[in-house]
C-alpha positions, 0 to 999 in steps of 0.5 A: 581720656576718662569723663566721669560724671554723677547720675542716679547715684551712679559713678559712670564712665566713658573712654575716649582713646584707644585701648592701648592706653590701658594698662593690663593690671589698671585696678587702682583704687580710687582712694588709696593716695590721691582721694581724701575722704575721710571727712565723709567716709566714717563707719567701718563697713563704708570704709571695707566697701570703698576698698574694693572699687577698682577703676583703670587707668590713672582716674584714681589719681586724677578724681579730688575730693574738691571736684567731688563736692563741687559735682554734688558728689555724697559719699552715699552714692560712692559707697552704693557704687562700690557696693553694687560691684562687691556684689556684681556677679560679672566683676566677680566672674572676672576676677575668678576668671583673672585668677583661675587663667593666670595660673601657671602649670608646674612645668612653667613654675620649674623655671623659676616662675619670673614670668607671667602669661600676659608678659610673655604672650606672642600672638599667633598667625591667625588667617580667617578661611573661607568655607570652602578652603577651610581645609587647605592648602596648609602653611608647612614649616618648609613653605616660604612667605611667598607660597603662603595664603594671601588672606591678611592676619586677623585677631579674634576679637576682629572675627567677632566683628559684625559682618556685612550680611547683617548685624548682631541680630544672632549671635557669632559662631566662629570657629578657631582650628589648628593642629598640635601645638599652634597655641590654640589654649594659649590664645584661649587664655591670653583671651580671657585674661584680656577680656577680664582686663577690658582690653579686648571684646569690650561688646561681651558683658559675660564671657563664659569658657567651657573645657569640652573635656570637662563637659564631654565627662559629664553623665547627667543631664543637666539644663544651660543655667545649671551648666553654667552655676555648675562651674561658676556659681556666682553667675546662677541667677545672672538675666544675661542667660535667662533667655528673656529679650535679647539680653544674650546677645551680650554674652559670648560663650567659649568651648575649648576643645571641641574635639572631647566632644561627640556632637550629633546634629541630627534632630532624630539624635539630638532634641530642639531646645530654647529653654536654657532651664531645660535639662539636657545632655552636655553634647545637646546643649552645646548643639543647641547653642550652635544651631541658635535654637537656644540663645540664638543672640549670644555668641560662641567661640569654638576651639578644634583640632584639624581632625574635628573639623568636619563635626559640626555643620558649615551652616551651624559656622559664620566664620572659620579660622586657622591658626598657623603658629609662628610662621616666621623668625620675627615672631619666634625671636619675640617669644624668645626674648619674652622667655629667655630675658624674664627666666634668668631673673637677674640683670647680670645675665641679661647679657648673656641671654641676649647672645642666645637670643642672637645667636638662635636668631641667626639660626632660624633665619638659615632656614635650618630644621629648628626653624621648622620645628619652631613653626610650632610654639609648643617646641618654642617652649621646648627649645626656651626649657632646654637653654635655661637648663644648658645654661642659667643652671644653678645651686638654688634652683629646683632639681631639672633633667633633660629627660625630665624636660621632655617628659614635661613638654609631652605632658603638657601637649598630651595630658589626659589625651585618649584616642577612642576606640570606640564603644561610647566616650565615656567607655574607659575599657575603649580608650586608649592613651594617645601617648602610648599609641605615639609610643607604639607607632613613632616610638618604633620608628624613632628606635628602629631608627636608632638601632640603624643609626638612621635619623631620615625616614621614607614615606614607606617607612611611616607607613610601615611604621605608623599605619602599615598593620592596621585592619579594622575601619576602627584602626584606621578611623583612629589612624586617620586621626593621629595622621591629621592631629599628632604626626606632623607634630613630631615629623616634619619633612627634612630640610637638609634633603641630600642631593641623591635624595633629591635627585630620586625625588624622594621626600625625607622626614625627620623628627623635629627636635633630633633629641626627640628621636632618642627620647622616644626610642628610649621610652618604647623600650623602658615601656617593654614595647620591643618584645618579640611575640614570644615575650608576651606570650606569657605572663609566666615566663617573664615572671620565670625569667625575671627570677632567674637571670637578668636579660630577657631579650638576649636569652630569648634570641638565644632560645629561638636560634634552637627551637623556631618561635612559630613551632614554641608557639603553636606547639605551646612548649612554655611548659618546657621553657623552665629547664630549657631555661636552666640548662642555658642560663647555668652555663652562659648567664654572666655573657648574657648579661654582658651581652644585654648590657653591650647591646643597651648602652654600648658606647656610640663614635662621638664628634669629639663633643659631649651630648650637652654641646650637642643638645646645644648646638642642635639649637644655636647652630655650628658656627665657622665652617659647616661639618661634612654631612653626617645625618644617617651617621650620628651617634646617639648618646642621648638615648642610653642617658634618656633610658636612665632618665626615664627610670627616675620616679618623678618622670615615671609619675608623669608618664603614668599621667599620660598612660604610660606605665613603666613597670617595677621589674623594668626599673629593676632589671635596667638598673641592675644591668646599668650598675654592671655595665657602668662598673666594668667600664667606669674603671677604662681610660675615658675621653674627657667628653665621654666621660662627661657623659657618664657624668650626665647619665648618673645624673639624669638617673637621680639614683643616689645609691646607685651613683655612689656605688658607681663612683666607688669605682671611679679613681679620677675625673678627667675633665681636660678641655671640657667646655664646662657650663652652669649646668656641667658644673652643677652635674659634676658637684650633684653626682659627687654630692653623692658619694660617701664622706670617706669617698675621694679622688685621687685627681680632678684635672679640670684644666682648659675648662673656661672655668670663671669665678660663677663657676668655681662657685657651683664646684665647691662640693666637687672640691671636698672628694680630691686629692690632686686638684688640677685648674690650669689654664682657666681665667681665675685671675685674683678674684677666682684665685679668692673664690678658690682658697673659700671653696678649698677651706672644707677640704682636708685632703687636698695634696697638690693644687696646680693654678699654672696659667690662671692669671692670679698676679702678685695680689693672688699670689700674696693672698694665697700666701697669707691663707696657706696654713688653712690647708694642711695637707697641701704637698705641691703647690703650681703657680707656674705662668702666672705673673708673679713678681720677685717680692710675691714670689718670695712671699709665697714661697716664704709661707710654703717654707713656713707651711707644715707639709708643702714640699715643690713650688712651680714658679717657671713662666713667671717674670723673674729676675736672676737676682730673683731666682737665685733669692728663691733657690736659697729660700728653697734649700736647708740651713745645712747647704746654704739655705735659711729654713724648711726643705722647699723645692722651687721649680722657677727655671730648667736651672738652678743656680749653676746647676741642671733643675732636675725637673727641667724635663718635666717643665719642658714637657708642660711647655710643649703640651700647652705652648699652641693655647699659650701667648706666644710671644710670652712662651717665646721669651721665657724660652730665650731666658731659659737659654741665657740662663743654660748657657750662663751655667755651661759657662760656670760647669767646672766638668767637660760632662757637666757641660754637655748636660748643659748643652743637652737641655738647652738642645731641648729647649731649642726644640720647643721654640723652634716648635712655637715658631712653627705654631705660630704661621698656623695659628695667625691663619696662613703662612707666607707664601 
């Protein structure tokens, strides 16, 4: 609990308990509620001052004004006090801090911003190592708890702790280190915010945090205390960093990324320095710090990269600690659930969410390639971003692509992030992009890989690949970097290693998100990364050929198969190229073009799933029977649609960030090749998966033009047994958005698609481009059948709806039947299988008669009685033959009356097809009725040839019970034996 007591004027405090009773956000007035002192407090400025006192916990709450005067408390004395911490530098430093650190990237805000740093923060294992070890042996995502180090998990505030050797005499200098993607900066915030809270190194009465990159940017000298005013102006006349007494041993100072930063120790290279006002190289204040020469009481805590290790001295370090990421499933279902449950904002879907968290959970503890891959936190992040989109996808949220997604992830872990090259750090021409080098280096291998259909790589091959030209000891100093930092953060060794690999004691490596093979693949080309030697030759002939035709690559393989690139070169026969060029391209253009086209985004074997299943059950996992191993034979689909997506301008403003550039005349030769392509195959009979493919791909485009020049093309979308999701349905009405208002399909079959009333409701825009809309076999029931008729009011071109199997009941059907006359273009009405009754039956098909254009209602399947059937056949005909109105066909049995149903075929074949889906009992009794019904009508057939008719269909409908009966062993998981 709190004491508070009066003295010199002061309000002072002391805990007694843990800081677990300390809420993170304790700043509670203390006269907001429960303190009254408007007997005392009467100017205005007294009361601006009072306003600002922030105490935690609940002593706002438990401080009366009775216990005030009884204490000899005067309002005086609490208005000196709120003054004095208005005023006070370090409350000031700590809530710019608290602001500055809570801010979220955008990439964070695109989810929906539900959530919070201190809310959504899973610490790290963190292991203190010895000097000596301070390098090895690493914790592997392939390594067992077993096999890991022994040293206990420590927290950075325990590594402040003072040791045995001695007390706080001189400051601490520790030193925290982890490869790519650990959570070195989210430790590093998590920590500020605690400190600013007084939840964590309460010793520290200053915290003073410094980018290195920041730092290392800085050209002028410049002394400790301005170093310190530069950035936090409030702190310029602070005594903690005066250097007077030992008031610095109160003060903790934090450089994140030690790394930016080219420290010399050398005392020829770097002068001694104790007068913090002394100006100074950035580089030479902070080796000063190190070494205690200046503010030798304060402590420091230093963030870096493995690479950096080695930078600073091991004497100038008291302690050293590494930090490993989640190194268990535990930990990566906390940041999980942390996620998943704040992202969707809304109790409904918790539910859902939870099964994700679940079904993830069961995924990493098979030890599976994700689990390795979520070693890191950083592809936590990744696989959270992907859920969300797969599935809480809606209208009100921002615009989201996968490719976008990936772009994002790159851009937080590598923003800004240079490999030099030497020359000095601030030598931008000696720089380069660490992005663009891991495009040129894995970017290759992930497209080589691609291009052989191969997802597992060799030790020779990475070094083939990532290292095998390098010659100079400048390349291979940078080489050595990137091994150390950035390799391991997108290859990780495979865990289901084939048992010939095994047995030839070969280590295999894979990407550690499969998704991200094809990501970067698809980037080293967008980037133009793939050209031959002859390409970039010459700015000249690209300009020629980016003039005349539309393929460079393929038109150049053409070349060299006459003239050999080594004699174009060292002959210098660029001068020729321009008719050589003509001559070839006047007669063979548009196959070039086909070729490229083919060869760019030629169509991959799928595994009977579209490329959003595959994204997500790369992630939860196959669940039933594993499939056969298939780890060099898959289909990359995602890279055509990554190539599309990388095209879109807001990834190209982020990979411009990351320095790397896609030039305008790529955009335009891909589109252009893309638009011919998708053209000529649009118009082909498509799979429902592949086409819900190409769906994706005109979305991850975000090309309105384009999307609607493509769907000029397209007639129908088949979507027939597609899984559709959040995000499917929200693909299918975005590319449909698109389209021009005189555009519609002739047919939108979306039957068997598991479509729920959320769904339907993010269709609503598909359904205005339709003529034939088809949503058989989806649990609609009466509130979808409602959620329907809403979506449907806008569209004026509706002619044949199909609801067969949709569970609407009577209330559906009588509801349709009242809101029929707001669709007047309706035709052909199918409430087949739906459980529709006599008297909702005739209600229906008494608004159908009264409606300006239907013509057939399909009531087959439905539980109708004889006197029923016959009431809607009379309904059904004209006045003329017996009837009391409008010309309707109803479609209730093979039989109408004592005749054939013309369409008993048609209603047959519809059984057939869906019977296996269907309840099979209840397809079963239908049967049998529609054989009672056949053989009354053989007995009613006044012909000898009428009869066989009879006995004809009801041969038919033998056929198919005799079907079901087959199915059914099948589907109850065996037969007798």
């Amino acid at each position: 609990m709190w004491q508070c007591w009066i003295g010199s004027g002061v309000l002072r405090r002391r805990w007694r308990g843990t800081l677990n009773d300390v809420l993170p956000k304790s700043n509670i007035s203390i006269l907001q509620r429960d303190v009254n002192l408007s007997r005392v407090v009467t100017y205005r400025k007294m009361s601006s001052c009072h306003r600002q006192l922030k105490l935690p916990g609940g002593l706002g709450r438990k401080l009366k004004y009775s216990s005030y005067s009884a204490s000899g408390f005067h309002s005086r004395f609490l208005c000196s006090s709120l003054v004095h911490n208005q005023t006070d530098p370090i409350e000031i430093h700590k809530k710019k801090l608290t602001l500055w650190f809570s801010h979220l990237p955008q990439e964070e805000k695109q989810f929906g911003g539900y959530f919070t740093p201190e809310t959504m923060h899973v610490e790290p294992l963190i292991l203190e190592r010895k000097p000596e070890e301070r390098k090895g042996p690493l914790i592997t995502p392939l390594l067992k708890p077993s096999q890991a180090p022994q040293s206990a998990s420590v927290t950075v505030e325990q590594l402040f702790e003072p040791t045995q050797q001695g007390g706080r005499e001189r400051g601490l200098n520790v030193l925290l280190y982890g490869a790519v993607g650990t959570g070195k900066s989210t430790v590093v915030r998590k920590l500020v915010l605690d400190w600013c809270a007084g939840l964590t190194l309460t010793q520290f009465k200053l915290l003073v945090p410094f980018s290195c990159e920041d730092l290392s940017q800085l050209s002028k000298s410049t002394s400790l205390r301005d170093l310190v005013s530069r950035k936090y102006l409030h702190l310029k006349n602070i005594p903690l960093l005066s250097g007077e007494s030992d008031q610095a041993r109160d003060v903790l100072f934090l450089f994140n990324g030690m790394e930016k930063m080219k420290l010399d120790f050398r005392i020829g290279s770097t002068e001694l320095c104790s007068d913090p006002n002394e100006a100074l190289p950035s580089g030479a204040v902070v080796v000063n710090l190190l070494r205690k020469y200046l503010l030798p009481e304060a402590s420091i805590l230093v963030t870096t990269r493995l690479s950096a290790l080695d930078h600073i001295p091991t004497k100038y370090v008291k302690r050293y600690a590494q930090i490993y990421g989640f190194n268990d499933p535990d930990r990566q279902r906390a940041y999980f659930t942390s996620r998943l449950l704040q992202q969707i904002g809304e109790k409904p879907r918790n539910q859902e969410a939870h099964s994700l968290i679940e079904l993830l959970y069961l995924n990493l503890q098979r030890e599976s390639q994700l689990a390795a891959a979520c070693f890191l936190p950083s592809y936590c992040w990744l696989t959270c971003a992907i859920l969300h989109f797969l599935h809480f996808t809606d209208a009100q949220a921002p615009i989201r692509t996968l490719t976008g997604i990936y772009t994002s992830f790159l851009r937080l872990n590598f923003g800004g992030e240079v490999l030099d090259m030497g020359g000095g750090a601030s030598s931008l021409e000696h720089q380069n992009s660490l992005m663009l080098y891991v495009v040129r280096t894995v970017g290759k291998l992930a497209y080589d890989g691609v291009a052989k259909k191969r997802t597992s790589f060799s030790e020779e091959e990475l070094e083939q690949f990532v290292g095998g030209k390098t010659k100079t000891d400048e390349e291979l100093r940078q080489l050595a970097v990137f091994r150390t930092d950035v390799l391991d953060f997108f290859l990780v060794p495979c865990v289901e290693t084939k048992r010939s690999e095994l047995d030839e004691k070969e280590k295999r490596y894979v990407f550690a998100i499969p998704a991200m093979q094809e990501y970067l693949a698809a980037l080293y080309v967008v980037l133009g990364e793939n050209k031959t030697a002859l390409e970039k030759l010459s700015k000249e002939v690209t300009l020629v050929i980016g003039q005349v035709g539309d393929d460079v690559n393929t038109l150049l393989s053409i070349i060299s198969k006459f003239i050999p690139l080594r004699v174009f070169a060292v002959f210098n026969l660029l001068k020729l190229f321009p008719s050589l060029f003509e001559k070839i391209s006047s007669r063979s253009k548009g196959r070039i073009a086909r070729t490229m086209a083919a060869e760019m985004f030629r169509s991959e074997d799928s595994f009977n799933e579209d490329v959003l299943d595959q994204v997500e059950q790369s992630l939860l996992g196959v669940h039933g029977p594993q499939p056969q191993e298939r780890l060099d034979s898959r289909a990359f689909e995602l890279y055509p649609i990554f190539m599309g997506g990388l095209l879109h301008y807001e990834n190209r403003v982020l990979l411009e960030k990351l320095g790397c550039s896609i030039k305008s005349t790529t955009v335009v030769q891909i589109t252009r090749t893309l638009k011919r392509h998708l053209a000529a195959e649009i118009v082909k009979l498509q799979p429902p998966e592949e086409l819900m493919d190409l769906l994706v791909l005109l979305y991850e485009f975000q090309n309105p033009r384009l999307t609607a020049e493509v769907l000029l093309s397209i007639r129908s979308i088949k979507l027939s047994t597609v899984r559709m999701t959040p995000l499917k349905c929200f693909v299918l009405s975005s590319v449909l958005a698109c389209a021009p208002s005189r555009y519609h399909l002739e047919e939108l079959d979306l039957s068997s698609c598991h479509l729920t009333n959320d769904l339907l409701t993010m269709l609503w825009p598909a359904f205005h481009h339709t003529h034939n809309l088809n949503l058989c076999d989806n649990p609609l029931l009466e509130s979808g059948a409602r959620c329907l008729l809403d979506a449907l009011l806008g569209n004026q071109s509706l002619r044949q709806l199909s609801l067969m199997h949709t569970g609407m009941g009577d209330k559906g059907a009588c509801e349709l039947a009242e809101r029929l006359n707001q669709h007047t273009g309706l035709q052909e009405l199918n409430v087949a299988y739906n459980n529709i009754g006599d008297n909702a039956a005739l209600t229906l098909v008494d608004a159908c008669r009264e409606h300006p254009s239907i013509h057939t209602v399909h009531l087959y399947l439905n539980p109708l009685s004889n006197v029923g059937k016959q009431s809607l056949y009379v309904r059904g005909v004209p006045p003329e033959q017996g009837g009391t109105g409008q010309r309707v066909k109803v479609l209730a049995s093979v039989t109408e009356g004592s005749n054939i149903s013309e369409d008993w075929h048609p209603i047959l074949s519809v059984i057939s097809k869906n019977a296996s889906s269907w309840e099979c009992e209840r397809v079963r009794e239908q049967l049998q009725i529609f054989l009672r019904d056949l053989e009354w009508g053989r007995k009613q057939a006044p012909s000898f040839w009428k009869k066989m008719h009879f006995r004809r269909v009801e041969k038919g409908v033998r056929q198919t019970l005799q079907m079901l009966q087959k199915d059914i062993p099948t589907r109850t998981g065996g037969s007798a034996k």
